[in-house]
Structure formats: structure tokens, C-alpha cells
C-alpha positions in Angstrom: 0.0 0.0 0.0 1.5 3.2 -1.6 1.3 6.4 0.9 -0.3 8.9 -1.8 -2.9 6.0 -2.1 -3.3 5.6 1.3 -3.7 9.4 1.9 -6.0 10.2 -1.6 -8.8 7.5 -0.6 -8.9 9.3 3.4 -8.9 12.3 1.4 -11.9 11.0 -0.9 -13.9 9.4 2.7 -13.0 12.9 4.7 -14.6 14.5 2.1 -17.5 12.5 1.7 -18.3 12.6 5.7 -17.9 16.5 5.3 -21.1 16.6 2.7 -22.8 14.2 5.0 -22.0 16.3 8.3 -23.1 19.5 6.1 -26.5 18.6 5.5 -27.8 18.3 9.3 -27.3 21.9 11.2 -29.7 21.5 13.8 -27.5 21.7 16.9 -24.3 24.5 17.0 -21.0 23.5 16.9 -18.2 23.6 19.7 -14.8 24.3 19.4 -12.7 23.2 22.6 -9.4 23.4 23.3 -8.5 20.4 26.2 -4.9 20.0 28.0 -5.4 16.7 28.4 -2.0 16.3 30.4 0.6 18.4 31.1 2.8 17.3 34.0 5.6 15.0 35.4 5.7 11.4 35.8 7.9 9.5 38.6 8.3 5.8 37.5 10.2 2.7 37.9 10.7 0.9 34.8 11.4 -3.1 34.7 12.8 -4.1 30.8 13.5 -7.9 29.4 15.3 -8.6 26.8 17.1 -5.0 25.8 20.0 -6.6 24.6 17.9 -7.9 21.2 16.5 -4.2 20.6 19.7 -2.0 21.7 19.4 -1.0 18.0 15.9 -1.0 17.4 14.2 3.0 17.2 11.8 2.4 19.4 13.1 3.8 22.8 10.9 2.0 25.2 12.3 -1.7 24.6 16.1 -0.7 24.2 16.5 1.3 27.4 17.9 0.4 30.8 15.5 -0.6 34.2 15.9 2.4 36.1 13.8 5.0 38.1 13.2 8.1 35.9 11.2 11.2 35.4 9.5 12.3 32.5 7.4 15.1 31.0 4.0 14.7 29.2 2.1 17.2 26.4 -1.1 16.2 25.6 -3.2 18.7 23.8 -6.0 18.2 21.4 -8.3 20.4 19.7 -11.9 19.3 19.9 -14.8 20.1 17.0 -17.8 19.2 17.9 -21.3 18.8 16.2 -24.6 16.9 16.1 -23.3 14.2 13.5 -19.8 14.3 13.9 -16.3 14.8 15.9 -13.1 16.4 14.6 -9.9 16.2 16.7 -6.4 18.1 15.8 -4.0 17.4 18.7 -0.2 17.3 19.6 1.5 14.1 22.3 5.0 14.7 23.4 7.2 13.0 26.1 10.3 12.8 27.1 12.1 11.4 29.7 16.0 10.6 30.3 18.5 9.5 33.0 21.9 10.5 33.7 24.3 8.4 35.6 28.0 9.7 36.8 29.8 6.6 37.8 32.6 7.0 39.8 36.1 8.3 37.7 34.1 7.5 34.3 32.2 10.4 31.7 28.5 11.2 32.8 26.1 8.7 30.9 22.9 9.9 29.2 20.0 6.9 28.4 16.9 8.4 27.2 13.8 6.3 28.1 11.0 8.0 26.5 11.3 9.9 23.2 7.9 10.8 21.4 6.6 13.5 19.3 3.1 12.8 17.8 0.4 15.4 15.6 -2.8 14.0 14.7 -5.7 14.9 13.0 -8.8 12.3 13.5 -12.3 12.5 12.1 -14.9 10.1 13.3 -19.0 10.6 11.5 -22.3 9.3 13.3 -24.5 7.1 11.5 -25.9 5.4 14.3 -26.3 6.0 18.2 -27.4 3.8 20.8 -26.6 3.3 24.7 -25.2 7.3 24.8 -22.6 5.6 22.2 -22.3 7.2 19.1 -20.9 5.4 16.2 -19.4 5.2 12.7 -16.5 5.6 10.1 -13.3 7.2 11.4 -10.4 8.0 9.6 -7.0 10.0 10.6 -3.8 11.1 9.8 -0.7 11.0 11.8 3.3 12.4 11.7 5.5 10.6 14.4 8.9 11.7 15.5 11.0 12.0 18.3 13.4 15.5 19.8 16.5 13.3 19.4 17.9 9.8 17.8 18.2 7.2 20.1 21.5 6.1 20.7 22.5 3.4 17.3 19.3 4.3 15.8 18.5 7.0 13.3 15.7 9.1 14.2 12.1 8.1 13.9 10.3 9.9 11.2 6.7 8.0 10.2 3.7 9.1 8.2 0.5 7.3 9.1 -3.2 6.9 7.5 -6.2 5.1 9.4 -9.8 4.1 7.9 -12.0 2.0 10.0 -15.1 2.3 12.5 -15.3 4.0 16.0 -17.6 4.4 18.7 -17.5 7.3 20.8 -18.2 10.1 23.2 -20.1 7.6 25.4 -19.8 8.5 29.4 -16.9 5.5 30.0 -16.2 5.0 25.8 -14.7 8.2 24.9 -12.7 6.2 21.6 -13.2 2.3 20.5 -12.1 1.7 17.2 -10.7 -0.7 14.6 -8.8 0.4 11.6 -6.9 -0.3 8.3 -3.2 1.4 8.8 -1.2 2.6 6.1 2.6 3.6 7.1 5.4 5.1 5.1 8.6 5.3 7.7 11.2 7.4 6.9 13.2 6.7 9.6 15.7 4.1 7.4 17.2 4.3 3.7 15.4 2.8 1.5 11.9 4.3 3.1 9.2 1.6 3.5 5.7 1.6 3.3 4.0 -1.0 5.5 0.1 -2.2 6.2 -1.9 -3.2 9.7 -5.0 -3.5 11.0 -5.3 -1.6 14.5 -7.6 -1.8 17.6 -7.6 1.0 20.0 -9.6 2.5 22.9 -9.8 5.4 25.7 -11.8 4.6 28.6 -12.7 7.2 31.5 -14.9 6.4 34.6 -15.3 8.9 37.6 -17.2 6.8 40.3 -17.3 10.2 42.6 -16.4 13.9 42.4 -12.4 14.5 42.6 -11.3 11.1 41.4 -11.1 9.5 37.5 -9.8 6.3 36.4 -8.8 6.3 33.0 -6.5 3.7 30.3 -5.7 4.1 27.0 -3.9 2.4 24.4 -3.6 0.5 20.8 -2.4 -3.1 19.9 -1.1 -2.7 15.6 -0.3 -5.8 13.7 2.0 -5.5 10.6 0.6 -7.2 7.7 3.3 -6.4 4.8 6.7 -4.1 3.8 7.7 -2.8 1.3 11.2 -3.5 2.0 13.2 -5.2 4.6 14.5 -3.6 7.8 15.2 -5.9 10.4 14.0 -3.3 13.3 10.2 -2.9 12.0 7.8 -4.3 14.3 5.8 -7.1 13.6 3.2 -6.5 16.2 3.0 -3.5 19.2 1.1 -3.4 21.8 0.9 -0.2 24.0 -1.4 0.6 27.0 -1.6 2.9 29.8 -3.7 3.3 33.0 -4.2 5.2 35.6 -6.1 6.9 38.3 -6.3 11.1 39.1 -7.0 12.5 42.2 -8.0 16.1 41.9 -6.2 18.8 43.8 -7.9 21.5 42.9 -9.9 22.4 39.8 -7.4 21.8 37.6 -4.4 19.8 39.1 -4.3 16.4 39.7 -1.7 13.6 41.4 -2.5 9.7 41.6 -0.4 6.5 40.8 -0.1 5.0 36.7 1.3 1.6 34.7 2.1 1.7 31.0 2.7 -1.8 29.3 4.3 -1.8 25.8 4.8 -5.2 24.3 6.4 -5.9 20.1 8.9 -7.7 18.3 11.1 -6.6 15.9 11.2 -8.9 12.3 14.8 -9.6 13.3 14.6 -10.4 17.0 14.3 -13.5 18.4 11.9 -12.8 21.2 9.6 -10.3 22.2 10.7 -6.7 23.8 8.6 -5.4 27.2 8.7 -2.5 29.3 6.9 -2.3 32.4 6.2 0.7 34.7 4.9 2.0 37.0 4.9 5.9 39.0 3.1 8.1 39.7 1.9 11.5 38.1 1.4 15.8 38.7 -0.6 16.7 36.1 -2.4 19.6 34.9 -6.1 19.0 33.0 -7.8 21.6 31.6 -10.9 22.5 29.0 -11.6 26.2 27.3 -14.7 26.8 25.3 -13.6 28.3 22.2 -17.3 28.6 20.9 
């Protein structure tokens, strides 16, 4: 699957959901602008296997255990109306560790790395149970602020077409998708199909506290080339529970799981953790 395929038929369904969405009016539109999370993250981080991905991109499996702190960015841009959702956001983290050993040169390991802009479009033909539900599609550009150490940095173009349900009271996103890929992390550049399930959950049981988890599990089902580091299959889920401060601060404990295999490796890469998190949660009404 060709990139300017992949992005000419989300082009052709984007704009066909936008004649759908133009024809019903009858509620007004909202524009919000929500700081999902923006805060630090204490953690302890457990990894197997490291040795087989020490040159892989992907941060997460080729780092050290070790206690760290990171930041988070999560911002997303919210349009709103009767038949349909349109979300523009921005993800960043980053997190590293420095270690001085004794009469050696101060060593840097990063641990998290990520840099992610989206654009996501999800249309309503049905609703049911406070669910609403029906074709999705987005686009995605994932980097990172610096190479990881015997890696080149990670530069990746993503397409998604599929089915969601959302803006339920627990179901914010559930979703299945076709994925198109071009990486352009590696010379030659491959392009690369999955299929993709992903969700966000949210539950408050009572005022001041919200559980929440979120994540996506991508299978790989061809290349375009050969690159021994591309993932087969990645897994990647987070959950955690917020305590409110105050209106807009927050502090309570978190785990993250991310689970893949490289085509090359021989067994599967982990990373584990678990902290806890200051965070900052906001949402402005823009109209």
C-alpha cells in the first residue's frame, strides 16, 4: 500500500463525511481546546530482553531498568457537532536519565522519546446506549526530539480508515482500523500495512477522582522493503487513576505496558512501569 494512495482514498472518505455532516445543522458546533495532560511522571521501569533491541528505534524496549522522570504534552483540539467529531492534537514526552559513575564520563540513556500530531475524524450514522458510532479516519506524523543512541531518528507518516464508537460517558474512543505507514526513519523508506484496535476509557465513580486507560495493539501485515528493526506486532497501553487537587491539578499513581517484536529479534521486547503523576487538566470553550 502506496502512501499517496493511502492518503488520496482518506482524502476521498473525509470529504465525503464532510457533505454528510453539512447537510444536518440543527444543533451549534463547539470548538474546545483540552490540555489533556501536562505534568511530570515519577516511575520505575522493569525491561526484558534489551540486549535484542539495543538498535531498534523504538526507545521503550532498548532502554535500561531504572527510576526516571519524564514530562508529558497532551493537547487536542476538539470540533464538535450533532453528526460528527473532529480532533487536531499534539502528544510529546520525554524522559532521560543521567548516571556519573565513579572516575568515568556522565552517561545519558533516554527512556522516552515521542513526538506525535494527529488529525482524526470520526461521522455518526448510528447511536445507541449514549454511544455514538461510525467511520473514522486520521492522519498521523510521528517523530521524536532526538535519535536514540545506534538508531536513526524516527520519522513515520500514518493513514487510518475503519469504524469508531464514541463520546459515550466510560467509551470516549473504540475503534478498529486499516493502517497505512510510510517510515522514513531508514534508507530505503518503506511503506508497510496493519490492521489496529484502539480504545480510551474514562470512569469517575465520585467527584475528585477518574480512572482512565488508553492504548492501541497494531499488527503489521506487509513491507515494502526489509528492515530488520520494523515491528511485527505492538502493543501499547496505559492506565491510571487522578485525584483532583484543585480544579485543575491532579496527582495519583499510573502503569504503561508496551509489548512488540522486531522482524529480526528472536523474542519479544517489554517495558513495564509503574509511578506516579502531577498533572495539569484543563478545558476552554472556544465557541
Amino acid at each position: 500500500m502506496s502512501l499517496k494512495k493511502s492518503l488520496l482514498s482518506l482524502c476521498v472518505v473525509l470529504t465525503a463525511f464532510q457533505a454528510n455532516a453539512q447537510e444536518n445543522t440543527a444543533s451549534s458546533p463547539t470548538l474546545k481546546a483540552n490540555f489533556r495532560r501536562v505534568g511530570l511522571e515519577l516511575s520505575s521501569t522493569n525491561i526484558t530482553h534489551s540486549r535484542e533491541y539495543q538498535n531498534s528505534p523504538v526507545t521503550q524496549l532498548s532502554t535500561d531498568s531504572q527510576t526516571v522522570v519524564k514530562g508529558v504534552f497532551d493537547f487536542m483540539l476538539e470540533y464538535n457537532r450533532e453528526n460528527l467529531q473532529w480532533n487536531n492534537g499534539v502528544y510529546a514526552e520525554y524522559g532521560e536519565t543521567k548516571v556519573k559513575p565513579v572516575d568515568q564520563p556522565t552517561e545519558k540513556n533516554e527512556n522516552a522519546d515521542k513526538i506525535l500530531f494527529s488529525s482524526d475524524y470520526a461521522h455518526k450514522m448510528f447511536e445507541f446506549g449514549g454511544l455514538k458510532f461510525g467511520p473514522m479516519a486520521s492522519v498521523e506524523y510521528q517523530t521524536e526530539f532526538t535519535a536514540n543512541a545506534g538508531a536513526p531518528r524516527t520519522k513515520v507518516a500514518r493513514g487510518k480508515a475503519g469504524l469508531k464508537l464514541f463520546d459515550g460517558d466510560i467509551i470516549k474512543s473504540l475503534y478498529i482500523a486499516a493502517v497505512g505507514e510510510y517510515d522514513m526513519t531508514y534508507d530505503p523508506r518503506v511503506s508497510k500495512s496493519a490492521a489496529e484496535f484502539g480504545w480510551r476509557l474514562e470512569d469517575t465513580p465520585r467527584d475528585g477522582v477518574q480512572y482512565s486507560s488508553e492504548g492501541y495493539f497494531r499488527r503489521y501485515l506487509s513491507y515494502s522493503h526489509y528492515i530488520g528493526t520494523d515491528l511485527i506486532y505492538d502493543l501499547n497501553a496505559t492506565a491510571r487513576m487522578d485525584v483532583q487537587v484543585n480544579t485543575t491539578l491532579t496527582f495519583g499513581p499510573y502503569m504503561s505496558y508496551r509489548y512488540a517484536r522486531s522482524r529480526e529479534a528472536h523474542v519479544s521486547g517489554s517495558n513495564f512501569t509503574i509511578g506516579v503523576a502531577f498533572t495539569y487538566k484543563d478545558l476552554f470553550n472556544l465557541m
